[in-house]
N, CA, C and O atoms as CSV, one atom per row, in Angstrom:
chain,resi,resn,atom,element,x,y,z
A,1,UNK,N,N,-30.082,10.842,-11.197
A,1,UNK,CA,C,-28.717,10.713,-11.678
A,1,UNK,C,C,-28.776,10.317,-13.159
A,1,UNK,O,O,-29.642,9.502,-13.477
A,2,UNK,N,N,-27.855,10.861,-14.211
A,2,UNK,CA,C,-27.749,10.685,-15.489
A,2,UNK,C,C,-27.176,9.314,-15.839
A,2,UNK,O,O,-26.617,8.866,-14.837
A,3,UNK,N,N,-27.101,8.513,-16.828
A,3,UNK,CA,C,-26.599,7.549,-17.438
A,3,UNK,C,C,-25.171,7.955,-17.189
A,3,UNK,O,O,-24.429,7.224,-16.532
A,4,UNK,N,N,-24.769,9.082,-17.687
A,4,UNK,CA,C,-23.453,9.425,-17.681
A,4,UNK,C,C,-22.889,9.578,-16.571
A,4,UNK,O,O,-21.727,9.193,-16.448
A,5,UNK,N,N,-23.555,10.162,-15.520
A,5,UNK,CA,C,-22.920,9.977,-14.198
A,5,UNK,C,C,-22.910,8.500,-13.703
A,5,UNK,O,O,-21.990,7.974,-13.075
A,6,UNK,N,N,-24.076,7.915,-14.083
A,6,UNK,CA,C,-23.889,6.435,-13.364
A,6,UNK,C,C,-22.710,5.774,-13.427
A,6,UNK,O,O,-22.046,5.291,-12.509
A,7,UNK,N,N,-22.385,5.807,-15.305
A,7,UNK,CA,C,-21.382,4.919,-15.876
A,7,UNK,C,C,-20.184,5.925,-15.029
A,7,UNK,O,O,-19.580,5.178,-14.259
A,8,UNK,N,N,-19.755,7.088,-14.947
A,8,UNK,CA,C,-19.203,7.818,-14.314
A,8,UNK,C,C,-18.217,6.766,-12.473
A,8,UNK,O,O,-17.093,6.305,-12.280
A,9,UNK,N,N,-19.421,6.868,-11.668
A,9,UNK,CA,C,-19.303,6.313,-10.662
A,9,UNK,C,C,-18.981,4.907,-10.555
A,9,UNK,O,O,-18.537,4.561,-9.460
A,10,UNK,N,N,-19.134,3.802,-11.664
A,10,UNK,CA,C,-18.990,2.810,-11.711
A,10,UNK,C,C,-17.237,2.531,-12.278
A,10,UNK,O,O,-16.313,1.777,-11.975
A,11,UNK,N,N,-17.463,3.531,-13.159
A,11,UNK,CA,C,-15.752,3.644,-13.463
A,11,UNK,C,C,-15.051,3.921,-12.404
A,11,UNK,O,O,-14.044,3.239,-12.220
A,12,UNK,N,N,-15.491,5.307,-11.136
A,12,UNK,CA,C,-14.642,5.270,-10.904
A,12,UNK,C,C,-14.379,4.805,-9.834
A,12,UNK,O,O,-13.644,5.416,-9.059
A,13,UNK,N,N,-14.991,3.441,-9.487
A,13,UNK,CA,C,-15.250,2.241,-8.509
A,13,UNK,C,C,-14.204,1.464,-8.973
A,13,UNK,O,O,-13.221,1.307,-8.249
A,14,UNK,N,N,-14.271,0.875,-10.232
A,14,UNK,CA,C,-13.627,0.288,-11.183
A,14,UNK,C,C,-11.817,0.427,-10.646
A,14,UNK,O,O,-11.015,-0.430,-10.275
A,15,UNK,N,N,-11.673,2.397,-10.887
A,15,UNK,CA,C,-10.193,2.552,-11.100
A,15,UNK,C,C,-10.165,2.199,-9.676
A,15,UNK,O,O,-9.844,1.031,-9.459
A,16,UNK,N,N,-10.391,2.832,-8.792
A,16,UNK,CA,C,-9.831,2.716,-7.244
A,16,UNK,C,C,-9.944,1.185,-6.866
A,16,UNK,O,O,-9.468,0.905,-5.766
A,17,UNK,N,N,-10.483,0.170,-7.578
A,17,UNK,CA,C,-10.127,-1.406,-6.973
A,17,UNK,C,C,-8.960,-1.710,-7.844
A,17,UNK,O,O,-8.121,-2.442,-7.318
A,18,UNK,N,N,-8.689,-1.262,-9.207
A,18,UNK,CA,C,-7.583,-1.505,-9.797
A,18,UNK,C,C,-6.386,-1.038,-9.089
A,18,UNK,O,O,-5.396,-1.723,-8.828
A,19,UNK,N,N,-6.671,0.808,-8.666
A,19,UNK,CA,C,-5.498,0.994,-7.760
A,19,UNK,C,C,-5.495,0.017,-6.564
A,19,UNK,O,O,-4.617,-0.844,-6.590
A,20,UNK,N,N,-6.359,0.025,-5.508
A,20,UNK,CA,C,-5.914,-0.445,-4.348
A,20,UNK,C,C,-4.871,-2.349,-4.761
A,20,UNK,O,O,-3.816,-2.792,-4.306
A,21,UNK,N,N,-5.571,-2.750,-5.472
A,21,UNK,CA,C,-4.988,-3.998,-6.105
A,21,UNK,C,C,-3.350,-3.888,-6.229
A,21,UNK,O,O,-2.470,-4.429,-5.561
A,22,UNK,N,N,-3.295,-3.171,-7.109
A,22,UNK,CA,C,-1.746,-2.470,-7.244
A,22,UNK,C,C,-0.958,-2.020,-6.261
A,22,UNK,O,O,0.267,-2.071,-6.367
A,23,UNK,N,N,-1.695,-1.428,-4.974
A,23,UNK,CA,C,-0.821,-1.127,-4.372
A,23,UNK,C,C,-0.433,-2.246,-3.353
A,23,UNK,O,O,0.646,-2.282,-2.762
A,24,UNK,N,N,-1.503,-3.207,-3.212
A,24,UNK,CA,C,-1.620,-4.534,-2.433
A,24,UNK,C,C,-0.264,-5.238,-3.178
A,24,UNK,O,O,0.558,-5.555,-2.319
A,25,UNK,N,N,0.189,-5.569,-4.591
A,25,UNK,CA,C,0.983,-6.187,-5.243
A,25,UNK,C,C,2.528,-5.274,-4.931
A,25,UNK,O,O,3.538,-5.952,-4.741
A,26,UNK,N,N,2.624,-3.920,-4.899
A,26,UNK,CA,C,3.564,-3.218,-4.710
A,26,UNK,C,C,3.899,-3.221,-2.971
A,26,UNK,O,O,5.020,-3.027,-2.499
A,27,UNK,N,N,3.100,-3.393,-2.458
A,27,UNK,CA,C,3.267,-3.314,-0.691
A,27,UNK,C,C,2.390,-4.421,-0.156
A,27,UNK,O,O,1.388,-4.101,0.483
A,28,UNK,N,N,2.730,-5.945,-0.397
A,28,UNK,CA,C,2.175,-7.000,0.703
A,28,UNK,C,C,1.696,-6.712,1.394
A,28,UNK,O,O,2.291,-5.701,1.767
A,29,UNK,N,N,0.386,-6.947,2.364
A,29,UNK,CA,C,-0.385,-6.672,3.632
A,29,UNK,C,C,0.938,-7.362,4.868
A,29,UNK,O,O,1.210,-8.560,4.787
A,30,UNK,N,N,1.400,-6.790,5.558
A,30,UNK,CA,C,1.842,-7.505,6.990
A,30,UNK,C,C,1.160,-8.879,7.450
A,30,UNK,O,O,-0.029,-9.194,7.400
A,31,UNK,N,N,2.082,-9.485,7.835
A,31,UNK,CA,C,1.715,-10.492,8.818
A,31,UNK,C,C,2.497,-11.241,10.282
A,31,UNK,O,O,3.250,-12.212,10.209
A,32,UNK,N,N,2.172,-10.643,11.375
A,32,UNK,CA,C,2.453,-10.512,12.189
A,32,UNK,C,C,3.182,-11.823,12.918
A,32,UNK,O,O,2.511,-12.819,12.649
A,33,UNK,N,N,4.400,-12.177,13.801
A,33,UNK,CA,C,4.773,-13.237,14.035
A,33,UNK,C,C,3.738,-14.484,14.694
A,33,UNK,O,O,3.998,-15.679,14.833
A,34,UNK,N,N,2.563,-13.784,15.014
A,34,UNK,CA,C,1.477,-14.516,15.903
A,34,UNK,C,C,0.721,-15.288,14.051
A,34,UNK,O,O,0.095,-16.343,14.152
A,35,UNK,N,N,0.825,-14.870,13.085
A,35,UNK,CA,C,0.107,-15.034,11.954
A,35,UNK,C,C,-1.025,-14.615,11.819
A,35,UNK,O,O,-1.914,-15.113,11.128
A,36,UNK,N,N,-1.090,-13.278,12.738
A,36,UNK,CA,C,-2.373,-12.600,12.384
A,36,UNK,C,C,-2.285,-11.216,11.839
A,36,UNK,O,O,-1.382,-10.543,12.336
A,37,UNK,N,N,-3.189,-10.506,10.719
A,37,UNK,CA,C,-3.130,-9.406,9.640
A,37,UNK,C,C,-2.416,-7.920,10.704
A,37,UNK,O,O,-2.885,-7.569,11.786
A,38,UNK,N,N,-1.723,-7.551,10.296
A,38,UNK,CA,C,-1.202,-6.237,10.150
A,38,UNK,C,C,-2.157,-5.404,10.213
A,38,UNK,O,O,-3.373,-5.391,10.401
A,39,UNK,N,N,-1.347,-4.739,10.019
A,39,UNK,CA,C,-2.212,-2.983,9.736
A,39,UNK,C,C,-3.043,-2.669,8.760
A,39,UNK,O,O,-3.895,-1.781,8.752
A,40,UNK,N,N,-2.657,-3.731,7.612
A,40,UNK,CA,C,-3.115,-3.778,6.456
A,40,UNK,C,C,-4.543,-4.568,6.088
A,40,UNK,O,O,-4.767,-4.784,4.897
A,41,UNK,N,N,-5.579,-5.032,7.165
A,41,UNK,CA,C,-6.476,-6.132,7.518
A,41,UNK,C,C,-7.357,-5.257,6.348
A,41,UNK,O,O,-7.618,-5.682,5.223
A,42,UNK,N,N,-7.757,-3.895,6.911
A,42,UNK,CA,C,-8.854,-3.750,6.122
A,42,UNK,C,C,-8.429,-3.254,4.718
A,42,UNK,O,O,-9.397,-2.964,4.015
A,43,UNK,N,N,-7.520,-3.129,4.285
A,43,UNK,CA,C,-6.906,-3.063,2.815
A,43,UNK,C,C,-7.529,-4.452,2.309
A,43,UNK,O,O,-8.375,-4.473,1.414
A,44,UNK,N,N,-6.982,-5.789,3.039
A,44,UNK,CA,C,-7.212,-6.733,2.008
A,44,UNK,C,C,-9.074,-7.130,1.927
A,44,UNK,O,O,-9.744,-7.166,0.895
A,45,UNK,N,N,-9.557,-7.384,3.331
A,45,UNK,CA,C,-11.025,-6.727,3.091
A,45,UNK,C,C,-11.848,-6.404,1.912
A,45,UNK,O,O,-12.631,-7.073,1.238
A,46,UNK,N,N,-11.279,-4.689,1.840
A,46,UNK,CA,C,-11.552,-3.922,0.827
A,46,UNK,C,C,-11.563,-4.459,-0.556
A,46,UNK,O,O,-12.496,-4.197,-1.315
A,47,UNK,N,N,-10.272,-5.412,-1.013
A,47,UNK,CA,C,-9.834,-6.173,-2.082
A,47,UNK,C,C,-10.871,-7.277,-2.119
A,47,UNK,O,O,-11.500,-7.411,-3.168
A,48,UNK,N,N,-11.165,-8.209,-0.940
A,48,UNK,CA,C,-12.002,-9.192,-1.039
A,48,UNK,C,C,-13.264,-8.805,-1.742
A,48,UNK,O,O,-13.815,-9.264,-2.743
A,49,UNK,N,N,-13.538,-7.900,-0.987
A,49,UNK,CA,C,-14.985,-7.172,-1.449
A,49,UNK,C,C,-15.071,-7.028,-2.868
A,49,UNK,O,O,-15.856,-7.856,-3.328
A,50,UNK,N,N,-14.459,-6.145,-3.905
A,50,UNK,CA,C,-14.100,-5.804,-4.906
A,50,UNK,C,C,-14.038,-6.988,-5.825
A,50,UNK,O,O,-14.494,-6.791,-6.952
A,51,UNK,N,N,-13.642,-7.978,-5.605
A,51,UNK,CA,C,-13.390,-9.678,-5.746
A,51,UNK,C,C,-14.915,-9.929,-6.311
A,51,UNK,O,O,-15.171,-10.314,-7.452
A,52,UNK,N,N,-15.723,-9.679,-5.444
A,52,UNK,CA,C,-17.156,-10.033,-5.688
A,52,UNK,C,C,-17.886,-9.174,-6.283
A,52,UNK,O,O,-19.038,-9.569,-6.465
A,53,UNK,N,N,-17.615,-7.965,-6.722
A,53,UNK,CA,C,-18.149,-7.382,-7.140
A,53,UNK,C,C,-19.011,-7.524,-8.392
A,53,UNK,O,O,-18.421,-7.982,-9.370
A,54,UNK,N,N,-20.597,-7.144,-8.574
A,54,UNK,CA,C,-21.377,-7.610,-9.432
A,54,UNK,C,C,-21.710,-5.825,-9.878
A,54,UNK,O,O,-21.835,-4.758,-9.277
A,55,UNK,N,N,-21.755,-6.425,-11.598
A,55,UNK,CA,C,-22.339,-5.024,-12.355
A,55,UNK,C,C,-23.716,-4.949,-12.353
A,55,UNK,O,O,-24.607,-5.774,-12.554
A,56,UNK,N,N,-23.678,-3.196,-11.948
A,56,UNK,CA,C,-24.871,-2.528,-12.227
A,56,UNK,C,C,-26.303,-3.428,-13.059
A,56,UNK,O,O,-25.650,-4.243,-13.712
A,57,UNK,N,N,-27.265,-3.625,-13.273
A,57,UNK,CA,C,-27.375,-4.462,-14.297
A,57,UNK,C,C,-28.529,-2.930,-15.178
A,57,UNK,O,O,-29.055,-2.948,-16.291
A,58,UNK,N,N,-28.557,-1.648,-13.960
A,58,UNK,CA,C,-29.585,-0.328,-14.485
A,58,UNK,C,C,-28.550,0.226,-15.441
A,58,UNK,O,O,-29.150,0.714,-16.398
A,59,UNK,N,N,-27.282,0.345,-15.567
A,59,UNK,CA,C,-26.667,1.182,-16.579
A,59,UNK,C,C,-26.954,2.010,-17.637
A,59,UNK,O,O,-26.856,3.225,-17.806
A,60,UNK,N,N,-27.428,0.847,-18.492
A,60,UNK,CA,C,-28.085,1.148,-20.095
A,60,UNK,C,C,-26.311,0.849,-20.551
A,60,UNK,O,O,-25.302,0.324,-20.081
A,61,UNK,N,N,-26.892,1.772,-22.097
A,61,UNK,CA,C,-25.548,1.308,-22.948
A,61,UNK,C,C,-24.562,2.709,-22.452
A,61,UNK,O,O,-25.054,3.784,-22.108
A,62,UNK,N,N,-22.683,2.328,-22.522
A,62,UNK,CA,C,-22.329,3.075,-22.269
A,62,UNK,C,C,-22.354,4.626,-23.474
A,62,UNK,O,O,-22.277,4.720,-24.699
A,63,UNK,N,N,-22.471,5.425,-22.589
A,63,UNK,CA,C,-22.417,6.984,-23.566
A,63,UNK,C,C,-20.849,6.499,-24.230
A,63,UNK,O,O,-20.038,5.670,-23.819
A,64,UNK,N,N,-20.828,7.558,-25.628
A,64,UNK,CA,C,-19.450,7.955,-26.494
A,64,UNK,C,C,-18.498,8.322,-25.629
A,64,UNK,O,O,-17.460,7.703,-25.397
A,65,UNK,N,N,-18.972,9.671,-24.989
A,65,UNK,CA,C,-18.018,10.178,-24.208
A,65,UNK,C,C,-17.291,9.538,-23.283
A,65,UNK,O,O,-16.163,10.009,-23.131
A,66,UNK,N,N,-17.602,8.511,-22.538
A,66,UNK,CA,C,-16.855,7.444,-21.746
A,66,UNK,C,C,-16.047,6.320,-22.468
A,66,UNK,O,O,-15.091,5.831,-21.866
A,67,UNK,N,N,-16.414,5.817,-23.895
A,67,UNK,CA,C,-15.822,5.022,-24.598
A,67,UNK,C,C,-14.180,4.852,-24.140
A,67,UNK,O,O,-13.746,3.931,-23.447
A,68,UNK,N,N,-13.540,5.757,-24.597
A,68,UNK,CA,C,-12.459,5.678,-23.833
A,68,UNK,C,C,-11.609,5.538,-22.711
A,68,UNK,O,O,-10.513,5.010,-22.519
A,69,UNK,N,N,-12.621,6.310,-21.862
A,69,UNK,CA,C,-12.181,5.928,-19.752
A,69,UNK,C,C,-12.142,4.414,-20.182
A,69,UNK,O,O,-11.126,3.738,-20.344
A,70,UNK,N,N,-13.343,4.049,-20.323
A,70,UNK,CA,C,-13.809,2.437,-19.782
A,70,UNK,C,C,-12.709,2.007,-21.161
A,70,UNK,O,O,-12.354,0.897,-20.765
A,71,UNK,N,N,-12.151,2.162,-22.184
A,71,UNK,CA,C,-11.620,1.118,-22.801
A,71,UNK,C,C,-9.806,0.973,-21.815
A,71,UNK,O,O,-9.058,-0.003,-21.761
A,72,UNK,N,N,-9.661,2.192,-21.261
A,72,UNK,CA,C,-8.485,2.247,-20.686
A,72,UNK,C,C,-8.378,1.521,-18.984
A,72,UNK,O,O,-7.529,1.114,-18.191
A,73,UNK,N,N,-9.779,1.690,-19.099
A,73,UNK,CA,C,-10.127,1.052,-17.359
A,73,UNK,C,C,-10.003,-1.381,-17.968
A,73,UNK,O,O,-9.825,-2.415,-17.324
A,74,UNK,N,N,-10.158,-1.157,-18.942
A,74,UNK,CA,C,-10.422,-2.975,-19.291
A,74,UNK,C,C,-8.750,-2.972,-19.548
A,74,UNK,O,O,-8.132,-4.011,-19.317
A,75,UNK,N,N,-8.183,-2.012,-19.935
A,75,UNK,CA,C,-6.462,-2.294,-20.433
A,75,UNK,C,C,-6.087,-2.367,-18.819
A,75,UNK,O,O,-5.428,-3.330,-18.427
A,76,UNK,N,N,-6.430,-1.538,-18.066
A,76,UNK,CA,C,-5.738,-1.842,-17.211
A,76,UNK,C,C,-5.898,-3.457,-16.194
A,76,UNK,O,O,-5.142,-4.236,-15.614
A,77,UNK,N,N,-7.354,-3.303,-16.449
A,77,UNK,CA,C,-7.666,-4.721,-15.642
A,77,UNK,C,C,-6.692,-6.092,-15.926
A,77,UNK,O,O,-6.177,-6.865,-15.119
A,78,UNK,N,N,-6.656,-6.062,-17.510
A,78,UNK,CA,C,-5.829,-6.928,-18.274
A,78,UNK,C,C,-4.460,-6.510,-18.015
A,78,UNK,O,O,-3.861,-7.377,-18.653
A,79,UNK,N,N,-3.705,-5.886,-17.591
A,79,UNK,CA,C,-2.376,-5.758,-17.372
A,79,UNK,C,C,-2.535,-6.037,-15.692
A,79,UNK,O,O,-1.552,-6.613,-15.226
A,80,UNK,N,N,-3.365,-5.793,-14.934
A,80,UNK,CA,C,-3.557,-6.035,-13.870
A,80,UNK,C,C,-3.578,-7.708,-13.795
A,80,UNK,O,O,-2.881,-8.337,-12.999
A,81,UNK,N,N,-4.316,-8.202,-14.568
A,81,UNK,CA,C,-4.616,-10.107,-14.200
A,81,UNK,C,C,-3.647,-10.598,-14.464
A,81,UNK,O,O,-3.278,-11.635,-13.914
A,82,UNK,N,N,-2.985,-10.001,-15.358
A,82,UNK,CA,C,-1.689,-10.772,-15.880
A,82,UNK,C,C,-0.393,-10.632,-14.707
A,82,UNK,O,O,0.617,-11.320,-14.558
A,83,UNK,N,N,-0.812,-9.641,-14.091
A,83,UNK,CA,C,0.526,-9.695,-13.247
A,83,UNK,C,C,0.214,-10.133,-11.801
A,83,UNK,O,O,1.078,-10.428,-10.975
A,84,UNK,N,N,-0.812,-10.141,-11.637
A,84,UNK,CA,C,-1.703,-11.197,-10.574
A,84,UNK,C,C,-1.148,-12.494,-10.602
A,84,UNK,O,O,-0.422,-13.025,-9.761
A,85,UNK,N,N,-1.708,-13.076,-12.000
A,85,UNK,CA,C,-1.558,-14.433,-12.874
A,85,UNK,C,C,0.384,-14.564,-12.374
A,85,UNK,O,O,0.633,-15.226,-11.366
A,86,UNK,N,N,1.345,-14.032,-13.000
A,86,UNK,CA,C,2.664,-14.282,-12.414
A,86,UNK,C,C,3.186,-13.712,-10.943
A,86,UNK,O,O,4.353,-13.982,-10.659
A,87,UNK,N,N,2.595,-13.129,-10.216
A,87,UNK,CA,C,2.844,-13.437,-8.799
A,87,UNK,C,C,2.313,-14.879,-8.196
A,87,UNK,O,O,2.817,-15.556,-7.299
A,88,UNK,N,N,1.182,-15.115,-8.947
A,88,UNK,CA,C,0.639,-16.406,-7.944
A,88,UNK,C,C,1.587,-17.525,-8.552
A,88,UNK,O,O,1.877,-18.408,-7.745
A,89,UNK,N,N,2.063,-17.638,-9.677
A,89,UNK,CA,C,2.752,-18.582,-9.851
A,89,UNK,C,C,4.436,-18.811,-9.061
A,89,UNK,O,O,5.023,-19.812,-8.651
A,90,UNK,N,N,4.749,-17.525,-9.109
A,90,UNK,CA,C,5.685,-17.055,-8.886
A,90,UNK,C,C,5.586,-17.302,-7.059
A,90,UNK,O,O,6.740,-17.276,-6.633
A,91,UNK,N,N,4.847,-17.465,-6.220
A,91,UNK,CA,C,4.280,-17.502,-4.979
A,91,UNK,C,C,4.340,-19.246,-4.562
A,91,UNK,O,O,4.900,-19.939,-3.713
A,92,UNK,N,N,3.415,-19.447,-5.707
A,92,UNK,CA,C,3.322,-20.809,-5.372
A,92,UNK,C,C,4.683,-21.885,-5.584
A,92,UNK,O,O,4.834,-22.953,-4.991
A,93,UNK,N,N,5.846,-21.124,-6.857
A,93,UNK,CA,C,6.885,-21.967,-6.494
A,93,UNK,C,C,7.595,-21.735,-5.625
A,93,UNK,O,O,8.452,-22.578,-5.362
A,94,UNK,N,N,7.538,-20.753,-4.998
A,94,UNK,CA,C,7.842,-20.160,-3.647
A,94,UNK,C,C,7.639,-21.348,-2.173
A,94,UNK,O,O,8.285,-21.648,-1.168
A,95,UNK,N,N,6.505,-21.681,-2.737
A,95,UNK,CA,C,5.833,-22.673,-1.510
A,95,UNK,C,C,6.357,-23.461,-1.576
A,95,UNK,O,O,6.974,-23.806,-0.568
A,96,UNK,N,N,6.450,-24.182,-2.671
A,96,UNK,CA,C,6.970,-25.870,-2.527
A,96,UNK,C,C,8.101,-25.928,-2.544
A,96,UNK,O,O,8.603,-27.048,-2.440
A,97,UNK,N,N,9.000,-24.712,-2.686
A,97,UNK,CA,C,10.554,-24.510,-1.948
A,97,UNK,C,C,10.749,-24.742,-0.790
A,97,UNK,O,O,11.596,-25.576,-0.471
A,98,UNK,N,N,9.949,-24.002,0.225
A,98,UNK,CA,C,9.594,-24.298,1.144
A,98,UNK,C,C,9.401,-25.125,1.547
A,98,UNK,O,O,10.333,-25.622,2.179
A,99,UNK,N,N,8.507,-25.647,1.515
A,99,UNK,CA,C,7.407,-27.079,1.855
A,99,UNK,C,C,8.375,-27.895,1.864
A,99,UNK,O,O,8.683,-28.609,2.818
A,100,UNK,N,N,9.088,-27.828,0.474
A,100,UNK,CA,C,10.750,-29.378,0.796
A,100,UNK,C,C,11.654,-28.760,2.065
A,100,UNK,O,O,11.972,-29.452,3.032
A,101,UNK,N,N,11.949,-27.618,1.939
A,101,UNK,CA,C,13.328,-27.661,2.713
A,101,UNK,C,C,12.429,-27.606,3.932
A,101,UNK,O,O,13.175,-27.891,4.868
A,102,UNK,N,N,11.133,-27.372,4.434
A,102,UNK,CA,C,10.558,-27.535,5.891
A,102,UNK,C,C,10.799,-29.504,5.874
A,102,UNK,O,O,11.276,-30.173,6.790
A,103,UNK,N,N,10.281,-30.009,4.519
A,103,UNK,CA,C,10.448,-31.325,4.791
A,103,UNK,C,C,11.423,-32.024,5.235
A,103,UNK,O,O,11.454,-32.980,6.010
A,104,UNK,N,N,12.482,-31.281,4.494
A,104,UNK,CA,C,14.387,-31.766,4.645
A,104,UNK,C,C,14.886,-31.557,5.822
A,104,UNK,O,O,15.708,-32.314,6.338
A,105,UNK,N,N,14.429,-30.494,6.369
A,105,UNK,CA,C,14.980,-30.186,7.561
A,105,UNK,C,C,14.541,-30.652,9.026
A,105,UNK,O,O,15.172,-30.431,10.059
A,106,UNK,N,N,13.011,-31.527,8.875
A,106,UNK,CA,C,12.290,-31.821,9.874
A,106,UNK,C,C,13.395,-32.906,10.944
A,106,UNK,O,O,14.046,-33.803,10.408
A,107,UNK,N,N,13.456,-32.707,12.171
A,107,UNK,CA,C,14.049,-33.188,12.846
A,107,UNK,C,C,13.467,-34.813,12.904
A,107,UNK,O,O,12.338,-35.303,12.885
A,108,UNK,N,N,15.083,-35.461,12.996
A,108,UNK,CA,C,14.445,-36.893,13.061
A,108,UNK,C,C,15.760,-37.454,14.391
A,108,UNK,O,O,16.733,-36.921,14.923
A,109,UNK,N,N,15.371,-38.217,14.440
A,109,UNK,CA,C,16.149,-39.308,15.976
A,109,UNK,C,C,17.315,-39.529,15.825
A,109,UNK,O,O,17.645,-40.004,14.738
A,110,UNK,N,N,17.858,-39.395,16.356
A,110,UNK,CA,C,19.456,-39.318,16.442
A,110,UNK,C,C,19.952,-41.197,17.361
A,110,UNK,O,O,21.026,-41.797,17.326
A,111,UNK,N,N,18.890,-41.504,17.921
A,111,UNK,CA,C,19.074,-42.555,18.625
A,111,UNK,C,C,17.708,-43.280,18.729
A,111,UNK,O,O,16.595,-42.803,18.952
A,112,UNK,N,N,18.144,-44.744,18.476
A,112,UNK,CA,C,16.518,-45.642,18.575
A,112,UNK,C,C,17.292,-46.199,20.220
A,112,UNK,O,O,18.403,-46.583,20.583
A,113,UNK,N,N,15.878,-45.944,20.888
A,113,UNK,CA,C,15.384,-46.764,22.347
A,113,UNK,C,C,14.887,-48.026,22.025
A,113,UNK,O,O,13.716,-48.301,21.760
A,114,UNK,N,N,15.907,-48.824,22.066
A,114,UNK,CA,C,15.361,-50.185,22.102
A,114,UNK,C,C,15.065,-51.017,23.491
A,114,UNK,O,O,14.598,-52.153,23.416
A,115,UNK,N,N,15.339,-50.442,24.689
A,115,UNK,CA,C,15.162,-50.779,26.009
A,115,UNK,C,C,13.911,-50.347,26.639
A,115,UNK,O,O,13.649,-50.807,27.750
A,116,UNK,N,N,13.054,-49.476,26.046
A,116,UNK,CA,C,12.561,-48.649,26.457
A,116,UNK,C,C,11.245,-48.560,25.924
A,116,UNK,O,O,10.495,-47.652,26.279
């Protein structure tokens, strides 16, 4: 296999975790009333995996001719983290909305047993 195909295949590893990412942010994985994964289990999987992903370290330097894929594949990553970056925030004040009104609402005693 050529340098150029390598860098080739690594890109286009690259785009398809950027897509699947995107489509994970555009369509939530399910979660079922039991709180167990949907349909969508091995989508997020797939994402985990990708998560860990470690570079090639055989590459070499990238060819000219790719200069551009890969500078458009790092724009996207970066428009990708950033909107990662404001869902999770955006998620997490989500939670502690929650978290109070589960607190506010927790049932308390309507009557103390003092006989009893």
């Amino acid at each position: 296999m050529t340098a150029t195909a390598r860098w080739e295949a690594v890109l286009d590893e690259l785009e398809t975790d950027i897509q699947r990412t995107h489509q994970l942010l555009v369509r939530p994985p399910t979660v079922t009333a039991q709180d167990s994964p949907g349909d969508d289990a091995p989508a997020v999987a797939d994402l985990l995996l990708a998560a860990q992903w470690v570079p090639p370290t055989d590459l070499g330097p990238l060819p000219d001719a790719l200069r551009g894929r890969a500078e458009a594949v790092v724009n996207q990553q970066r428009v990708l983290t950033a909107t990662l970056n404001e869902t999770l925030v955006t998620t997490r004040a989500h939670l502690r909305v929650a978290d109070t009104l589960r607190r506010r609402n927790a049932p308390q005693a309507v009557y103390l047993d003092t006989l009893g």
